[in-house]
Each structure stands twice: as C-alpha cells, then as structure tokens.
N, C-alpha and C positions, 0 to 999 in steps of 0.2 A: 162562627166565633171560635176563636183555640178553645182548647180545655186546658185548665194546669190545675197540676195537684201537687201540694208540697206538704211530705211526713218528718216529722221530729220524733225521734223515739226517744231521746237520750241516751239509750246504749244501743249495741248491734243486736238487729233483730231480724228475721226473715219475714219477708211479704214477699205477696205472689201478684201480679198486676195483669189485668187483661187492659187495653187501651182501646181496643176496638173488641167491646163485649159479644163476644159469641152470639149469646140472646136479641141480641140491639137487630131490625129492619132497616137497613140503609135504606132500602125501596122505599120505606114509608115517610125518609127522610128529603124528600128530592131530590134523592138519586145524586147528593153531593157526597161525593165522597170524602174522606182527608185527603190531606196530600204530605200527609208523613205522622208517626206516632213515636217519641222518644222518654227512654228513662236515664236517668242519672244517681247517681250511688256514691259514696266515700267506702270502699273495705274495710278493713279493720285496722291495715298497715295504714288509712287514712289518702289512699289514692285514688282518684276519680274514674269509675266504670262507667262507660255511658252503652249504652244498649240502643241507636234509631236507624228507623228505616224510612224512606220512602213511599207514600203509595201514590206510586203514578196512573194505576189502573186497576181495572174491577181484579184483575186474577191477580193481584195484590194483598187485599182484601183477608183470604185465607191467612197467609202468615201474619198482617195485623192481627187476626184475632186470638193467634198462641199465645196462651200465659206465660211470662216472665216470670222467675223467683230470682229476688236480688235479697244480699243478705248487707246491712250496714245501718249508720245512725239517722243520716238525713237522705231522703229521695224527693226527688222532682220527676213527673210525669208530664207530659205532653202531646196533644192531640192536635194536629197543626192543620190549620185553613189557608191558603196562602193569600196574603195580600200582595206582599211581591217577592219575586222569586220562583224558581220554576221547581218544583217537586224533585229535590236531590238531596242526596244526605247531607251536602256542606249547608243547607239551607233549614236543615229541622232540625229540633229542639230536643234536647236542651244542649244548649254550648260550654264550652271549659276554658277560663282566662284565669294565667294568675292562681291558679289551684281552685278556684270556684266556679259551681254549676248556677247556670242564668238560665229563663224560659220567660216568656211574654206573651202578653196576650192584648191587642189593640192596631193599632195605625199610628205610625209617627211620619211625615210628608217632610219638604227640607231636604232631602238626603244628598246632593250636592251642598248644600250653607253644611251639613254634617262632616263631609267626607273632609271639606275645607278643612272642617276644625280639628278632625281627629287627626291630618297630615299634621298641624302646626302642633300638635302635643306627642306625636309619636305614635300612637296606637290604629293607623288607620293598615296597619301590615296588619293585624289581629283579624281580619275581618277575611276571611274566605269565603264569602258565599255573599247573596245579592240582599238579603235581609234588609229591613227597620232594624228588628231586633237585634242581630249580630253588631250593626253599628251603635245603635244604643251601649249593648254590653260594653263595648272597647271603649265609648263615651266614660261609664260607669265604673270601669278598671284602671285608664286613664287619672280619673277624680280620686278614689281611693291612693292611685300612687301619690297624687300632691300633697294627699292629709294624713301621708306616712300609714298609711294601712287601715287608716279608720275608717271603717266600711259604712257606716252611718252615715260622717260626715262628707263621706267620698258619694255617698249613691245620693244625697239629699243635693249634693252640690253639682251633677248632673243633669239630675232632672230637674233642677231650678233652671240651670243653660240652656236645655230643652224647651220650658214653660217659657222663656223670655225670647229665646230666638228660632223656632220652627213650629208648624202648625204640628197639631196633635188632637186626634180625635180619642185614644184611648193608649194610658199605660202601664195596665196592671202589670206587674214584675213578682216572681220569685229569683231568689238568688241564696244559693248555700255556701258552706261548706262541711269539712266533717264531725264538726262540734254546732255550725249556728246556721241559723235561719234567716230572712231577712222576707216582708211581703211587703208591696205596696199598690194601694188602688186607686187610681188617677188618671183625670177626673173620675165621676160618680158615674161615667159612659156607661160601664158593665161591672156585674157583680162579680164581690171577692172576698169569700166566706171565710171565717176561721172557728175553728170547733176545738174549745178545749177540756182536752180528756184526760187533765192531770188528776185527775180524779173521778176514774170511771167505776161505775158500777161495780159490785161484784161479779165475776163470772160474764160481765157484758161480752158480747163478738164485739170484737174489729172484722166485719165486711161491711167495706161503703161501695155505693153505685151512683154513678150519674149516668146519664144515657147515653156515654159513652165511658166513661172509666170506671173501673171496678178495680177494686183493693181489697186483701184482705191479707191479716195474721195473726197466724195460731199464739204468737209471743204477746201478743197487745190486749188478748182480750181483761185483764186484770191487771192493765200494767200501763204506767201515764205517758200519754202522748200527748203531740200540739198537730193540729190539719190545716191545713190552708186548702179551696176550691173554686173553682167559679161558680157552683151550686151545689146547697143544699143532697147530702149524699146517703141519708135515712132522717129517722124521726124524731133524732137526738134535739128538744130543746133548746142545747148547748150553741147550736150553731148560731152565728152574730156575724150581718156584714161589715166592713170594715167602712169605714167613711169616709167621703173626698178626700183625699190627700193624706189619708192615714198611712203612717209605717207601722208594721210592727217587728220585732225583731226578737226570737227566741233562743236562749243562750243554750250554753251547753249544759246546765242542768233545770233547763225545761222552764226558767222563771221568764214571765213574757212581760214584756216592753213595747208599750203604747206612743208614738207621738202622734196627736192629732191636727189635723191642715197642717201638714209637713213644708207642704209646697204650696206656695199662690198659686191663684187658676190660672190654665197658662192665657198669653195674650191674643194667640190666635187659634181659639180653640175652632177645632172641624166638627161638620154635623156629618152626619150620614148622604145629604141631598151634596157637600162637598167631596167625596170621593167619587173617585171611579169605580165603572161597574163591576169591575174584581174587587175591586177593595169592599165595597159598599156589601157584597155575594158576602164574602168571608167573614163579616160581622156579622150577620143574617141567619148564617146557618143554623139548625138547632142540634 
C-alpha cells in the first residue's frame, strides 16, 4: 500500500524527511521494495519543488534512504507501490497540475471509460505517465477548471464521476497548495489519519515515524500544525481516522473544515479478490 503524508504548517518552515527510514528491514518486509519515493513543497515565492525518484532496484534503495530537508508551508510525501505503471519518474508521486501538488493512495480500474473522458474535457495531454492516479489528478483539475477554481467543489465533483462510472477499490487523495490542504478517504478500503497539532504541547518534538516515513522539525516543536497519514505516526491521542467519504480541507490559517459522506459509495466498488495480482501485491504491502 502507498504511504502519504500531507504537513500544513501555516507558515514556512524546515523539515527534514527520510521516506525510506534508514532504520526500516526491507528484508523483513518481503523483500517488496517501493517503486518510487516523492516529496513536494511550495517555496516561499510560492512555487512547487517536487524532489522524486524511482526505485527500480535493490542498489536503489541507498539514495531512497538520504534525508531530504525542504523548507515551505504545505508538503506532501510519498512512498509508492505500483499498481500500474512501471517504476519511472513520470509515474511517482507526487504530481503538479495547475500550480497544485496531488498524491494517492488506492486502485482506480476504467482507465480507457477515463482516458475517453478526460479527451472530451481537455486534460487528458496532463497526464504523462501510465498511472490511476496521474489520470484521476487531470480528472480532478479538469473539475476544478468547470467550478471556476473551487477546489472543493471541483475534487467532490470528480470523484462523484469516478463513484458513478468506473470501478474503484480505494481513493485516498491529498492535494495542495501553498496556502491549502485538501484530504480525502474513499471508501473506508484503507486508513487516512489526521492529527491536529494546532495546539501542541509545550516544548512537544515534531518527529513522526511510520514504517516507512519519518518527519521531523526543529520549527514545529511549539508551533501549530495540521498532519494527514495513512498511519498512526507516535503516541499522540490526537490522531482520528477520517471516515468513508470524508473531505477535509485546511486553509491558510490552519482553521480545519470537515464534510462528512462527501461522496456516495461508488457503484462498482472492487475488493481485493477483483484485482490483479500486481494490483492486489501493492495494497498488501506493509
């Protein structure tokens, strides 16, 4: 299964990201490797740094594990499993449309009834690589263009198209940009955590770890932030999954916005026993 991590800081701040943790046994893990690790950033001038690599193979692996420091307001991390697509940069996460950073985590099947629709709205040139996800995104940017920039009603109006006309086993999404946030977990396939630290501790650390992503920053430990995960990343209480079809969406001064069953379930929802054996591996993994 991907990893995603999505940070709201409300202002610029520096974190340091390992995405394939030093510490972490791949051996212990079945010997699955990823097949790509990406981060994404807004600067200060507000322009999108994306940092991904590939890993096609074990002597890979080393430069996954170098720590990254990126310095800005909102980041998206990504540890990518492929479901389809073959292990190359145009293929890993996280992607840029439209001045906003996208990452996903799931199976979306369709992607001819896709390709059709994104031709017939224009954004089906958006899509360089063989992804779900990159077609979703263009889906997603597409809809936003119709509702004049409202990203709300642009991504709800997507993945409503999605739920009614192609199967979908899972479609957790983050999507930024350099002021806002946006999560959503759909269906309840896989977990999609949010932790909020607008009100942390005195003196608390900001370092989180999942068993594959590690985060941490010197600027956060006294200072409010909003997380998004696909797991539980220390012993913080705070953390709460988000629920079937929930969106949430965190503005530029960190005030967080709930809709809940955003989206009906879709109509042909996939199980695990409906994919292929890549597809079925890539949710699987731990």
């Amino acid at each position: 299964m991907c990893r995603l991590f999505g940070l709201h800081a409300g202002v610029p701040v520096a974190a340091t990201f390992w995405l394939i943790d030093a510490a972490d046994s791949l051996a212990e893990q079945s010997r699955r490797n990823p097949d790509g690790t990406g981060l994404g950033v807004f600067d200060a001038a507000g322009h999108a740094v994306v940092s991904k690599q590939p890993v096609a193979a074990w002597e890979d692996t080393e430069f996954a594990c170098e720590a990254r420091e990126l310095t800005g307001t909102t980041f998206i991390a990504h540890v990518r499993y492929a479901s389809t697509g073959v292990p190359d940069v145009t293929n890993t996460h996280p992607f840029l449309q439209d001045g906003r950073l996208f990452a996903h985590n799931g199976v979306v099947e369709g992607l001819d009834l896709l390709d059709a629709h994104l031709t017939r709205l224009g954004t089906r040139a958006l899509v360089a690589g063989q992804t779900d996800s990159e077609r979703v995104f263009a889906l997603i940017t597409a809809s936003i263009r119709s509702c004049g920039g409202d990203v709300d009603a642009g991504l709800l109006a997507a993945v409503g198209w999605l739920a009614d006309n192609v199967p979908i086993y899972a479609l957790n999404l983050l999507l930024c940009t350099a002021t806002d946030m946006w999560a959503l977990r759909y269906p309840d396939t896989h977990d999609l955590f949010l932790l909020d630290r607008r009100q942390p501790a005195a003196h608390a650390d900001f370092e989180l770890r999942s068993n594959r992503i590690h985060a941490r920053s010197r600027n956060l430990g006294d200072a409010p932030s909003v997380v998004f995960a696909t797991e539980r990343m220390d012993d913080d209480p705070a953390w709460r999954p988000l629920g079937d079809g929930e969106l949430v969406h965190v503005g530029p001064d960190l005030r967080i916005t709930c809709t809940t069953a955003a989206v009906p379930p879709p109509r042909h929802r996939l199980t695990i026993a409906d994919l292929s054996s890549s597809a079925a591996a890539s949710q699987s993994v731990g």
